[in-house]
BAKOL-24155 format. One line per 8 residues: number of its first residue (from 0); their letters; for each residue x, y, z of C-alpha. Coordinates in pm, 1 decimal. Each point is the difference from the previous one (the first is absolute). Layout:
! BAKOL-24155
NUM> A> X:Y:Z  ...;
This chain:
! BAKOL-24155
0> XXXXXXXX> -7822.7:3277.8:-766.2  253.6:-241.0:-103.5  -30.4:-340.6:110.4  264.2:-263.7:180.7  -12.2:-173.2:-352.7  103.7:310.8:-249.9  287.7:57.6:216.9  257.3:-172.8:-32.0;
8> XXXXXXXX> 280.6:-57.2:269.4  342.6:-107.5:-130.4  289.0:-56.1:255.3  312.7:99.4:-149.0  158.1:-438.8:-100.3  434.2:-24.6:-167.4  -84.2:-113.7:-357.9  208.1:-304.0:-141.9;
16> XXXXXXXX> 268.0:240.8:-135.5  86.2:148.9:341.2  2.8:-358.2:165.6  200.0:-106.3:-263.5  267.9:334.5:14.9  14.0:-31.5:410.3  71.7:-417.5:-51.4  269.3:97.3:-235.2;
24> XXXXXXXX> 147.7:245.9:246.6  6.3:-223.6:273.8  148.1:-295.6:-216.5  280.2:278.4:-124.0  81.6:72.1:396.0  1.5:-370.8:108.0  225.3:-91.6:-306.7  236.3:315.9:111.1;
32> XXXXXXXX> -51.7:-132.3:381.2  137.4:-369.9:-50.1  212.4:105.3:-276.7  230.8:212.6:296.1  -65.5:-255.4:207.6  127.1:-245.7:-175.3  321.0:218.0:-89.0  55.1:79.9:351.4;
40> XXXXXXXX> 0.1:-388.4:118.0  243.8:-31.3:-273.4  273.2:270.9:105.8  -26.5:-105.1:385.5  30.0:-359.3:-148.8  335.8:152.2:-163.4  153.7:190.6:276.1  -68.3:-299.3:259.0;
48> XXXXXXXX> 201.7:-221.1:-179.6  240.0:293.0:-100.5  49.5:43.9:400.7  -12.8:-380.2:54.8  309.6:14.0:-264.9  195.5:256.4:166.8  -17.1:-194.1:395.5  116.9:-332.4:-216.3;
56> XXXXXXXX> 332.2:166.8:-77.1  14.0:216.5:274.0  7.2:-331.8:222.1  193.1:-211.2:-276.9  280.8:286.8:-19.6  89.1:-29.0:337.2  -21.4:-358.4:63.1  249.7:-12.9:-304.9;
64> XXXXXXXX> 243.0:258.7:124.3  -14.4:-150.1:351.9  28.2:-382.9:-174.4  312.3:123.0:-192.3  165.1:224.1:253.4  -23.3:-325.2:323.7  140.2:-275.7:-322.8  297.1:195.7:-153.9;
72> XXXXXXXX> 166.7:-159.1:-311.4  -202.0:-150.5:-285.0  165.7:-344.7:-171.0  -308.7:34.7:-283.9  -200.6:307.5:-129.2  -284.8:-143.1:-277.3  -306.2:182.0:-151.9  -229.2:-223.7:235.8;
80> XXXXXXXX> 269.4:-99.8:299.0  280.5:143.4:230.6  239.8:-245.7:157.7  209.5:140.6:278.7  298.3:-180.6:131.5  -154.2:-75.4:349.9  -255.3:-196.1:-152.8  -304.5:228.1:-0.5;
88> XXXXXXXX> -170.7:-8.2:-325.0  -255.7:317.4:-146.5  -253.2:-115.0:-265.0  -279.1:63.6:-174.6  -289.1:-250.8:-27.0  -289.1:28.9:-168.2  -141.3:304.5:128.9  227.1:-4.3:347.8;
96> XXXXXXXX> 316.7:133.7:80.5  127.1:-292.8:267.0  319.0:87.2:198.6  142.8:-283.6:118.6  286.1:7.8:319.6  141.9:-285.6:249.2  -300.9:-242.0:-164.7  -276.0:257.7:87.5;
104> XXXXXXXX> -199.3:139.1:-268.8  -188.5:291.0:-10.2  -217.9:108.1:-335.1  -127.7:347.7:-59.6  -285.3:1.6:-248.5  26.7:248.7:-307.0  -347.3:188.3:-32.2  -219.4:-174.9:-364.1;
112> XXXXXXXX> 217.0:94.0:-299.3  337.8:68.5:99.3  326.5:-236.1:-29.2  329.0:80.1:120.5  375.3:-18.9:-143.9  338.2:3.7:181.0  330.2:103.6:-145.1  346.3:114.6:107.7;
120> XXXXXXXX> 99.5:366.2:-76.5  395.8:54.7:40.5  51.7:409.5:53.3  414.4:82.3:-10.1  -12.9:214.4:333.3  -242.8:-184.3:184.7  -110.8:-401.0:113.3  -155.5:-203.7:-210.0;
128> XXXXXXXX> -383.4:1.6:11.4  -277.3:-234.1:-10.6  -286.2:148.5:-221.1  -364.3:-123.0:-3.4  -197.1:99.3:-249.1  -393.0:-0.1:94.1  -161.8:12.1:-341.4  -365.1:23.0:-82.5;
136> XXXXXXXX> -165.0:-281.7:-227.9  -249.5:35.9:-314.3  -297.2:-191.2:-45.1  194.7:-294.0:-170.8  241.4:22.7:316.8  294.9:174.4:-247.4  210.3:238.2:175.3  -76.4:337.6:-33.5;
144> XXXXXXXX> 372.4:189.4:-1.5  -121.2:347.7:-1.7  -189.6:-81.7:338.3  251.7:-137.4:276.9  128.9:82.6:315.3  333.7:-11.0:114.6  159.1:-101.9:326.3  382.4:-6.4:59.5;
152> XXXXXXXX> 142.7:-160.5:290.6  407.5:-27.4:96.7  207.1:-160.0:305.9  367.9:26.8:8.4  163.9:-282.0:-140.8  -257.9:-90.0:-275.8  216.8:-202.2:-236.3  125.4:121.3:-298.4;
């Protein structure tokens, strides 16, 4: 009859190898985990500011057309200001468009990286228009040409 000794009981224990394969796994899926995460942060991060970007000139566009179309003739077009002939002054400072009419001011903030340009386009057949350019900045705050957005505004009588 065998005895409690001879017989030997062994519960079934992971060796080292299998704790170390099912450690490895589970790093692997954590890395893959944060490694999406961290991706998907980034591209909500991007289209936020992308739809920030969009309501900036959405609102700047037709504050400029409005501005324009109620003060007529310009005396000055520059790169950085518009002088009409009323008096009322467009300019860009620092980061802020400021519109300036009867001695009130009002300044519309450009979203982080952007800068904007006037100039005077003359078409044969039509009025003279006031053109702002909206153009994005690098990282050393250098113009970036190929990435811009343009807004053309008229009024009758815009000089010549």
């Amino acid at each position: 009859m065998p005895t409690l000794k001879s017989k030997t009981y062994r519960k079934r224990t992971y060796t080292l190898i299998e704790m170390m394969a099912v450690i490895v796994l589970v790093g692997f899926l954590m890395n893959m985990a944060l490694l999406f995460y961290y991706k998907s942060r980034k591209i909500n991060s991007q289209y936020t500011e992308k739809a920030v970007q969009i309501k900036s000139v959405s609102i700047v566009s037709k504050y400029l057309r409005s501005f324009v179309h109620n003060n007529g003739e310009t005396f000055m077009v520059n790169p950085d200001k518009v002088v009409f002939k009323n008096g009322s002054v467009m300019a860009m400072a620092d980061n802020r468009l400021v519109f300036t009419a009867n001695n009130v001011n009002r300044s519309l903030t450009l979203p982080k990286g952007f800068a904007a340009t006037f100039a005077l386009e003359r078409n044969p057949e039509e009025p003279p228009c006031i053109i702002m350019n909206i153009v994005m900045l690098n990282s050393k705050d250098q113009p970036q040409f190929n990435k811009f957005t343009r807004i053309a505004a008229s009024a009758e009588g815009v000089a010549q």
